[in-house]
Short mmCIF file of the C-alpha atoms (twelve columns), coordinates in Angstrom:
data_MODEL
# 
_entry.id   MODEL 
# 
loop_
_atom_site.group_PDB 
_atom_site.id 
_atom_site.type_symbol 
_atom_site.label_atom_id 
_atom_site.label_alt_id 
_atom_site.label_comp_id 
_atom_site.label_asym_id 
_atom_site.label_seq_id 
_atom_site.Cartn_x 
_atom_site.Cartn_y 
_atom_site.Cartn_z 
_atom_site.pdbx_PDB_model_num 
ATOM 1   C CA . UNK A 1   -42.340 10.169  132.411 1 
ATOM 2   C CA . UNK A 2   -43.104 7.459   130.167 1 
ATOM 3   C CA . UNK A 3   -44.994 3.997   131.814 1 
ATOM 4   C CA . UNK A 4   -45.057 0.915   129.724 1 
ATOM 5   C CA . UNK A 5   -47.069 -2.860  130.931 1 
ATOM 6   C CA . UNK A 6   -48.173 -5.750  129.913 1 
ATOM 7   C CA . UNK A 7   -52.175 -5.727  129.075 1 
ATOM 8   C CA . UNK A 8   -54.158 -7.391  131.343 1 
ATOM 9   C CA . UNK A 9   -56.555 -10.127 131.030 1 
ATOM 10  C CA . UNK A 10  -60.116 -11.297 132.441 1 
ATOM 11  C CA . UNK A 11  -61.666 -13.912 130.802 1 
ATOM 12  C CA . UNK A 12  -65.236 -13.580 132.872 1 
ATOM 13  C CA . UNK A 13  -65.752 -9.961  132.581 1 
ATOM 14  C CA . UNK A 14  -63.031 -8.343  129.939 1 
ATOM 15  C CA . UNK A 15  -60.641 -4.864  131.223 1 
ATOM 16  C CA . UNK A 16  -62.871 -1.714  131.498 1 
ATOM 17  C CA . UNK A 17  -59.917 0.085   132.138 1 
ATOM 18  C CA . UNK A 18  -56.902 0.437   134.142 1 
ATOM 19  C CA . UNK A 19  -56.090 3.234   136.884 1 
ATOM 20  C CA . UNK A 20  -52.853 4.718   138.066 1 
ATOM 21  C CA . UNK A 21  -50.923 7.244   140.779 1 
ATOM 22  C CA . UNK A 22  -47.648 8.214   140.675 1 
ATOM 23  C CA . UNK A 23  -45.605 8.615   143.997 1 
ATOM 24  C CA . UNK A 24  -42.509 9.146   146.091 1 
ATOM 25  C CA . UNK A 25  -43.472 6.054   148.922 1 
ATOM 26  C CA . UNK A 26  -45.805 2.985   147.634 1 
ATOM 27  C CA . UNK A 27  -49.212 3.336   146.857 1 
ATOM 28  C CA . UNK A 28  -48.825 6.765   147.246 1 
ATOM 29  C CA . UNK A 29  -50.655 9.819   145.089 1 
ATOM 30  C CA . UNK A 30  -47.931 13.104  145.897 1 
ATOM 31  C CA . UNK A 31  -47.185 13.537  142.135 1 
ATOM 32  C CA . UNK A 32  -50.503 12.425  140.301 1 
ATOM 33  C CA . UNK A 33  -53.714 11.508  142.275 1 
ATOM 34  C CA . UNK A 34  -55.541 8.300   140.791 1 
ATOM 35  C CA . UNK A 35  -55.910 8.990   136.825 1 
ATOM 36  C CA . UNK A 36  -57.735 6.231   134.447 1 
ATOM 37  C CA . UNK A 37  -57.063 5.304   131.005 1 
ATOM 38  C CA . UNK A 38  -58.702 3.461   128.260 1 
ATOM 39  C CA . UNK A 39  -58.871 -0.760  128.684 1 
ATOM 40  C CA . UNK A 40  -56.520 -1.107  125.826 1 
ATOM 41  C CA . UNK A 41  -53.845 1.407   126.513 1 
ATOM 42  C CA . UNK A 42  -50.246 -0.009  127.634 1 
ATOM 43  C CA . UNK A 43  -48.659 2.569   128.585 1 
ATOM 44  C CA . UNK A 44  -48.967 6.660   129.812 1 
ATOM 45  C CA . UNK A 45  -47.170 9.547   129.222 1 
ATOM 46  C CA . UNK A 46  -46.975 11.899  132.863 1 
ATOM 47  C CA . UNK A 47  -45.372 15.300  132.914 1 
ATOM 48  C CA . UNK A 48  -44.545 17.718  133.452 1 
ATOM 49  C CA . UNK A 49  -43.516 15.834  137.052 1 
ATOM 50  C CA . UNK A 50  -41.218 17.659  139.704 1 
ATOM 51  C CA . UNK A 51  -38.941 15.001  139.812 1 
ATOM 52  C CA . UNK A 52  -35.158 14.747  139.003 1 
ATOM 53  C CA . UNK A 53  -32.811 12.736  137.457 1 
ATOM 54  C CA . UNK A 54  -32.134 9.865   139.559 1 
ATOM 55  C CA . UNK A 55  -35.183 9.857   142.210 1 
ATOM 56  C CA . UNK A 56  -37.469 7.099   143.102 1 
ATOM 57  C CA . UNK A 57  -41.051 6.821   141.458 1 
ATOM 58  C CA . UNK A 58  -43.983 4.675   142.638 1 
ATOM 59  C CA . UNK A 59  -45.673 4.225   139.833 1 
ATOM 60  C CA . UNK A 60  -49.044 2.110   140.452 1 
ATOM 61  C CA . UNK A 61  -51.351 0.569   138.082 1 
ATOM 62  C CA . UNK A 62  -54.246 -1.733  138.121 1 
ATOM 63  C CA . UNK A 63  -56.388 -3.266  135.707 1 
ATOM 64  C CA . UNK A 64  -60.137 -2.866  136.490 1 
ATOM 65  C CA . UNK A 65  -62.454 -5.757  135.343 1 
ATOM 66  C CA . UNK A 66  -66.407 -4.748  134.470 1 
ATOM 67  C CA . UNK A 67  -67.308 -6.515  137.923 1 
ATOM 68  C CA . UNK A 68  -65.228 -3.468  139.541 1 
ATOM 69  C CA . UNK A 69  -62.743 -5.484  140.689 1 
ATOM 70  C CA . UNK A 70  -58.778 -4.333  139.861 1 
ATOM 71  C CA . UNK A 71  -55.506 -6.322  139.935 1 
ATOM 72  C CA . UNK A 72  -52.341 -6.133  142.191 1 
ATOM 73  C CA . UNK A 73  -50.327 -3.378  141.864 1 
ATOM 74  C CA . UNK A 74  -47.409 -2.624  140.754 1 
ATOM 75  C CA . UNK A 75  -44.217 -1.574  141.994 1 
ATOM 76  C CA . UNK A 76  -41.004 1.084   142.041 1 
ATOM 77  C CA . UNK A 77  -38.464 2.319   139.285 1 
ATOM 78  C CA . UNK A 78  -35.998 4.688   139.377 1 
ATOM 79  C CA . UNK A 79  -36.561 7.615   137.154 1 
ATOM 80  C CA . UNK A 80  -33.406 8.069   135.180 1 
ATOM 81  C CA . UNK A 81  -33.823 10.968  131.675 1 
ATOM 82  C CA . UNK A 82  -32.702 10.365  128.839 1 
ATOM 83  C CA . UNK A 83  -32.441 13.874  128.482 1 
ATOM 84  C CA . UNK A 84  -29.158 16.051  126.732 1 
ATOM 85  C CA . UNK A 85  -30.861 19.020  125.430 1 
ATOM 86  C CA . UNK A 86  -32.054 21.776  127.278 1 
ATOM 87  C CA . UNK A 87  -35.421 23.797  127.322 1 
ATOM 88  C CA . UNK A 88  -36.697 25.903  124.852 1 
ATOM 89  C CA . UNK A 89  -35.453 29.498  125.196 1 
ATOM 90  C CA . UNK A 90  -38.346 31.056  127.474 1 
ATOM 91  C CA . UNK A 91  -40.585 33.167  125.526 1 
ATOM 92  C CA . UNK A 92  -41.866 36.075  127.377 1 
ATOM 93  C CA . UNK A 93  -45.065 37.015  126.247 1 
ATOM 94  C CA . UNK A 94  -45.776 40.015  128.414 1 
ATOM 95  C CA . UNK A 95  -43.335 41.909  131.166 1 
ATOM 96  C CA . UNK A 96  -44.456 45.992  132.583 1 
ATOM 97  C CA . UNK A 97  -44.418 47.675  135.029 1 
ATOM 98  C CA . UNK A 98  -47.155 50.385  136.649 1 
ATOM 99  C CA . UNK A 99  -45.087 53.572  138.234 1 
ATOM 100 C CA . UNK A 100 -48.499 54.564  139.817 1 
ATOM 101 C CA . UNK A 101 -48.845 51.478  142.273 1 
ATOM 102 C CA . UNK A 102 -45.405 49.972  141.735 1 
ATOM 103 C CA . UNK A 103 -46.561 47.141  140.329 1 
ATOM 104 C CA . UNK A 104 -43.974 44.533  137.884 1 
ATOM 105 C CA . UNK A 105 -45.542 41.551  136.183 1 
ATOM 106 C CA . UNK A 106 -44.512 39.207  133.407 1 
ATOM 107 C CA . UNK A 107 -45.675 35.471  131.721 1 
ATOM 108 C CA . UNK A 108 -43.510 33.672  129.680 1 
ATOM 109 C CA . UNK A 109 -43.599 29.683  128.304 1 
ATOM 110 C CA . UNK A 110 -40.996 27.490  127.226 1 
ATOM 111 C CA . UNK A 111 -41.012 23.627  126.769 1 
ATOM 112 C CA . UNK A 112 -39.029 20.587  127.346 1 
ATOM 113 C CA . UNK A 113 -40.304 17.420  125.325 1 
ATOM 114 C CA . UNK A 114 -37.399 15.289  127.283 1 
ATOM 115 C CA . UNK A 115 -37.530 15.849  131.311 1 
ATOM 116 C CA . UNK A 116 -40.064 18.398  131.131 1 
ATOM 117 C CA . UNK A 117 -39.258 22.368  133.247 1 
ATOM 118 C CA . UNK A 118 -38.588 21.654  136.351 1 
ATOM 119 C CA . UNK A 119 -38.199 25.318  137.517 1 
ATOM 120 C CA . UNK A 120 -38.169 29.140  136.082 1 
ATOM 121 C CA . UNK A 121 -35.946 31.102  137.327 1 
ATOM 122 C CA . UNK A 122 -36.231 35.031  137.195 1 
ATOM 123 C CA . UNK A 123 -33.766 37.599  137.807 1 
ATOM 124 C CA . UNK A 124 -34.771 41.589  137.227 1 
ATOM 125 C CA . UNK A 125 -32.808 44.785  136.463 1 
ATOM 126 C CA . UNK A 126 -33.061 48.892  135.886 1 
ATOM 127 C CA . UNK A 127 -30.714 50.365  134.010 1 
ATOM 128 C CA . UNK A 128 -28.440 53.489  135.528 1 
ATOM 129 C CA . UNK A 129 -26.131 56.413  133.966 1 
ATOM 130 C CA . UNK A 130 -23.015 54.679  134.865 1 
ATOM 131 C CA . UNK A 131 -20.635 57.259  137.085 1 
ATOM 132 C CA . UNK A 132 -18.298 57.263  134.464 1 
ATOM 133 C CA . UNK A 133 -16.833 60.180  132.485 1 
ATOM 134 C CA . UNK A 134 -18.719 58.908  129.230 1 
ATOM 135 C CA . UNK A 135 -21.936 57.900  130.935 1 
ATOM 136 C CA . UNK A 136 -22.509 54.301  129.905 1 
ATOM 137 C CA . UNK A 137 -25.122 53.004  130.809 1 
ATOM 138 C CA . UNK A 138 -25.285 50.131  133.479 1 
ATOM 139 C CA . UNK A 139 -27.277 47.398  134.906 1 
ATOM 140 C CA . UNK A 140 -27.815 47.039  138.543 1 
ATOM 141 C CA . UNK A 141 -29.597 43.554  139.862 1 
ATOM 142 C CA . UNK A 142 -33.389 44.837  141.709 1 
ATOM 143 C CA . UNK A 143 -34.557 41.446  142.238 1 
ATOM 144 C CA . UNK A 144 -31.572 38.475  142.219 1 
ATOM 145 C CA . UNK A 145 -32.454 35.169  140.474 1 
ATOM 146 C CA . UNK A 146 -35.915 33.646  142.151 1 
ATOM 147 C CA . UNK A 147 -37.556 30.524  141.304 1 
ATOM 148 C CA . UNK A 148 -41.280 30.701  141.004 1 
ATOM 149 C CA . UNK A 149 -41.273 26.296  140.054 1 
ATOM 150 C CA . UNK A 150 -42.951 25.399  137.129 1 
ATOM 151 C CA . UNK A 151 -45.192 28.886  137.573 1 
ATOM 152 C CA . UNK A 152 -44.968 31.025  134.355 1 
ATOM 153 C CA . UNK A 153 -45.732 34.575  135.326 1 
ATOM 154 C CA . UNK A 154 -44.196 36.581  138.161 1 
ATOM 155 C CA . UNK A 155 -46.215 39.988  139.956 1 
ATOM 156 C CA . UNK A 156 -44.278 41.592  142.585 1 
ATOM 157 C CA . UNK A 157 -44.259 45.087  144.125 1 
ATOM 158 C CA . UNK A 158 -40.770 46.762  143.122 1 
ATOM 159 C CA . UNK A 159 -39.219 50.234  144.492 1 
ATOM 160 C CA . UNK A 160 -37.901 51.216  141.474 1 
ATOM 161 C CA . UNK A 161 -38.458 50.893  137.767 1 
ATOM 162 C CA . UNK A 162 -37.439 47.568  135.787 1 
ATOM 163 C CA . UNK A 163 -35.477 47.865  132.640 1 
ATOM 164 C CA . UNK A 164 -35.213 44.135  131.495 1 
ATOM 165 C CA . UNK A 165 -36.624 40.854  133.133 1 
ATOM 166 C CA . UNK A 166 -34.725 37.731  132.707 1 
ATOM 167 C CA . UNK A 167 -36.265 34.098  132.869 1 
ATOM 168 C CA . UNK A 168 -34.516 30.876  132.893 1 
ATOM 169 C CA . UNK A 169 -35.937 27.920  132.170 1 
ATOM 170 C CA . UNK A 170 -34.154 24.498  133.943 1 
ATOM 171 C CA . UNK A 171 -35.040 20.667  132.527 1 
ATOM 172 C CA . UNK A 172 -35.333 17.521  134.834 1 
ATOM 173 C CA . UNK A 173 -31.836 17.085  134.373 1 
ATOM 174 C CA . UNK A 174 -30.468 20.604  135.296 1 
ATOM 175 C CA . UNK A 175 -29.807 22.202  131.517 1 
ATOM 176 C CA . UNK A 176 -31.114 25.510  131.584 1 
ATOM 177 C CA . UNK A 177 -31.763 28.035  128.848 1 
ATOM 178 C CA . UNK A 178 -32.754 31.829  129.170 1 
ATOM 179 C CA . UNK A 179 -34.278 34.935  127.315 1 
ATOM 180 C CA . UNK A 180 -34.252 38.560  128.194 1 
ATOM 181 C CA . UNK A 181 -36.593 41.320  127.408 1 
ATOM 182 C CA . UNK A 182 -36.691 45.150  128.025 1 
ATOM 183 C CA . UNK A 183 -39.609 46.196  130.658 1 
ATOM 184 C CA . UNK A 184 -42.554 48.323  129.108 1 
ATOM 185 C CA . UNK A 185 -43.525 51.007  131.557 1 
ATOM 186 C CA . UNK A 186 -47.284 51.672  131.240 1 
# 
């Protein structure tokens, strides 16, 4: 999220700087506690933000003089994203699996310069001998798509061996993209 103002003035004592929250009722600090920026700055650049197209921000700012006293605040926008291209295609850095304890954990990354990741989503398969006269081989589902938010690693016990891990990565404004990757068993 992107907040422009005016600069403030104080003839007496000059800005020393200006302080800000961002929140879903007034005044409040649920998506960024209190935060202060330089005296000359006019605007500040907040993400990633768990907010979606179309919900209401509090965004609060006030101008601190050197005699420590600060100006009104501000009120209320609505955040609308100007947003129509999805993630990056999540990069998974690491994904195995330990037979001895059971043990499946990945990381991955992927970016959004626009609405920012709002979630990851992960979905996780093994890969069977199909029961069919050729023996193909097939994918069955072990772990259906879970979000894990804006986390970027997963660690869960599974029963069974992992073949691939797939991770999804979904903007502010719903576009997704995803990348797979075969499972090393340690």
């Amino acid at each position: 999220m992107l907040a422009r103002w005016q600069a403030a003035e104080d003839r007496e004592s000059d800005i020393l700087h200006y302080v800000y929250c961002l929140g879903r009722t007034p005044l409040g600090t649920e998506l960024r506690d209190w935060d202060t920026i330089p005296p000359r700055a006019v605007r500040v650049r907040a993400s990633p933000l768990p907010v979606s197209n179309g919900d209401t921000v509090f965004f609060t700012i006030r101008a601190v003089n050197h005699a420590r006293l600060h100006s009104q605040d501000t009120g209320s926008c609505v955040v609308a994203f100007l947003d129509t291209t999805p993630p990056s295609r999540p990069s998974i850095s690491s994904a195995t699996y330990t037979p001895g304890d059971s043990v499946f954990s990945a990381r991955w990354s992927a970016s959004d310069n626009q609405s920012g990741v709002a979630d990851y989503q992960y979905q996780i398969e093994k890969e069977d001998v199909g029961p069919y006269p050729d023996f193909k081989k097939v994918r069955r589902v072990l772990v259906e798509w879970t979000s894990t938010g804006t986390q970027t690693r997963v660690r869960a016990k599974l029963g069974a061996a992992p073949a691939y891990i797939t991770v999804k990565a979904v903007n502010g404004v719903g576009l997704t993209a995803q990348s797979e990757s075969r499972v090393a068993v340690e």
